[in-house]
Phi, psi and omega in degrees: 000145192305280185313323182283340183267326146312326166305304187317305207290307193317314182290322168304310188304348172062047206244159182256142197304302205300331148333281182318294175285336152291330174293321173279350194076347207258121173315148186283334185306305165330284186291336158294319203256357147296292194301004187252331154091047173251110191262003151265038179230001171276163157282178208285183198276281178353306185289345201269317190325295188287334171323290159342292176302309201283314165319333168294307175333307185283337197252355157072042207211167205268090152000272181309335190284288196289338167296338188281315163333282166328313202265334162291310167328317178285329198302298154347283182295323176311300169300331180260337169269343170250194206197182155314306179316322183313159181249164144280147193305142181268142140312098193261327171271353169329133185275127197290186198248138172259158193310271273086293196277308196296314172289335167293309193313324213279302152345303178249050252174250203320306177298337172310300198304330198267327163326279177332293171334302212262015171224039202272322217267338153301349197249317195235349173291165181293100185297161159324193077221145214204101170255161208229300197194108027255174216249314208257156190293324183243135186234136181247142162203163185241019168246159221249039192181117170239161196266086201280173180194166182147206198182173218194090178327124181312338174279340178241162214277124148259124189229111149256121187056044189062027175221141181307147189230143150247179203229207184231201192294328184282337234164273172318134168226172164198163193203140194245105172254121161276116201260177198253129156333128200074216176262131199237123160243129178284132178245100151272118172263139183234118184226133187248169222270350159245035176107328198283155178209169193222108201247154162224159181233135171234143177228097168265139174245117140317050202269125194283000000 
């Protein structure tokens, strides 16, 4: 075995790991974890190689011998640790493969938001309303049937005096009211698809 046939050599020469390593050039951290045979605190193979050399140097020992030794050995440990299970090395900058459901989820994620962006002042703006007639807030007449007319964003609700109206494709709406002897107030309403809404009052007096 490597580390024993190293020893072997350390012990003849009767030299100390610390000895060994001021004389060899070769760090003492090395040189415990070559004799312990722990080969992830080593450097790449090369480096172990020349570790090798200059410590045979010193140890009045064969190099090329113990490397050969050495370099069977991992091979040897390298063939009995791996398996099916091995992986090929990972790549970190490699681009991962993403799921399927997140990009679709992710994909309809960005249209809400962008959908949301570009229909915000629909969802959340101060609806329109537009009265035509009567145009003015108090109106005095002496016919007892007035036309109401006005106009509305086609997307959002119409209530006059609380009851839903309907309106045509721009909009328009019109209405034929029948008024009560004295003062009548029209309440118009605009409501939009998250609640706001825009009231206007119209005040007709009926004088017959």
């Amino acid at each position: 075995m490597f580390q024993e046939k190293l020893k072997e050599h350390i012990d003849a020469k009767n030299i100390s790991h610390e000895k060994l390593a001021e004389l060899s050039g070769v760090s003492l951290r090395h040189i415990e974890a070559i004799l312990i045979g722990e080969s992830r605190k080593l450097p790449p193979a090369p480096y172990i190689r020349g570790y090798l050399l200059k410590m045979a140097n010193v140890l009045n020992a064969n190099g090329d011998e113990l490397w050969s030794i050495y370099e069977r050995e991992m091979k040897e440990s390298l063939i009995q640790t791996s398996g099916a299970a091995d992986r090929l090395p990972h790549n970190r900058f490699a681009l991962k493969r993403l799921n399927s459901s997140v990009i679709i989820g992710t994909l309809i994620a960005i249209v809400v938001l962008a959908y949301g962006a570009a229909n915000v002042d629909r969802f959340l703006g101060k609806p329109s309303l537009v009265i035509q007639n009567p145009g003015s807030e108090t109106l005095v007449t002496t016919a007892n049937v007035i036309l109401i007319t006005g106009s509305i964003d086609p997307k959002d609700a119409l209530v006059i005096d609380g009851e839903p109206q309907t309106t045509d494709t721009k909009g328009n709406f019109s209405k034929s009211y029948n008024l009560d002897e004295g003062l009548n107030r029209i309440t118009f309403t605009a409501r939009r698809l998250l609640g706001r809404e825009t009231t206007i009052t119209r005040q007709i007096i009926y004088q017959p």
